[in-house]
N, C-alpha and C positions, 0 to 999 in steps of 0.2 A: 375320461378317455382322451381328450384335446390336450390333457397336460402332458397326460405320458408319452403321444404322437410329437408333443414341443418340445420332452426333452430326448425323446429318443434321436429326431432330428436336430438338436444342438447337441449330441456328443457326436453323432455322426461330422457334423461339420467341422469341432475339434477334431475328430481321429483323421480325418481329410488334409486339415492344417499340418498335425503333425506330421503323417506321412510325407504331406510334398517338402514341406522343412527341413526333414529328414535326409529325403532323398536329395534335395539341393546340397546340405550338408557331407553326407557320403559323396559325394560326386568330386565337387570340392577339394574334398581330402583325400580322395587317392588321386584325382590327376593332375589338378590346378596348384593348389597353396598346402600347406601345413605346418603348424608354429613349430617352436621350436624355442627351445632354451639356451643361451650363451653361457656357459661354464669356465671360469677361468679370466685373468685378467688380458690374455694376450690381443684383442681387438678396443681394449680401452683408447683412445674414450669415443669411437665411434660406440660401442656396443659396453655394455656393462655387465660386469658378471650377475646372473640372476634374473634378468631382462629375457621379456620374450618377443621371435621376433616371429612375421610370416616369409616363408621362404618360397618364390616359385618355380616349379615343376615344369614349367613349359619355356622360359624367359629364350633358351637356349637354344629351340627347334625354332624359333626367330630370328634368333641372330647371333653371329658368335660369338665368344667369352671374348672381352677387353681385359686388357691390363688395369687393374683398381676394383675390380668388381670382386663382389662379395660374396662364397660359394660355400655351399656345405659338401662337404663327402664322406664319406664311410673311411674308416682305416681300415687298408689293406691287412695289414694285420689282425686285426677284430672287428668283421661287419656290425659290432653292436656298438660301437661307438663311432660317434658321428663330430667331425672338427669343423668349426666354422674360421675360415680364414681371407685374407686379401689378396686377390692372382696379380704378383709381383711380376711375371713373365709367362711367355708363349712359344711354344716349339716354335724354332725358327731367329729367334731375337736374338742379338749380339749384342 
């Protein structure tokens, strides 16, 4: 009886792990960071085609985009495709 109460309570403790792992994890990936893959050689040699990178979701609602930094976006054209590139200028620059 004392074994089955020790392992009942050690998967309990596992399925606890997982869940908050989990949910740290989910949390994570929709608001904060999620990788990504660079396709293509156009960001060499900062970035290598193949190479995965984390990309932040929030960096922005901090502070605004600089000249040299590094952004992903969707094309206008096809939201399922996503370009990773280097912001060469800024509304406003001459």
């Amino acid at each position: 009886m004392k074994i089955v109460k020790g392992l009942i309570e050690f998967v309990m403790e596992i399925l606890e792990t997982v869940v908050f792992v989990g949910s740290i994890f989910i949390v994570t990936y929709l608001f904060i960071m999620q990788p990504n893959q660079v396709k293509g050689a156009s960001m060499e040699p900062t970035f290598l085609s193949g190479e995965y990178i984390f990309t932040s979701k929030i960096t922005y609602k901090f502070r605004p985009m600089q000249k040299g930094d590094v952004v992903i976006f969707k094309s206008p054209k096809n939201p399922d495709i996503e370009y990773i590139k280097r912001v060469m200028g800024l509304p406003g620059d001459k």
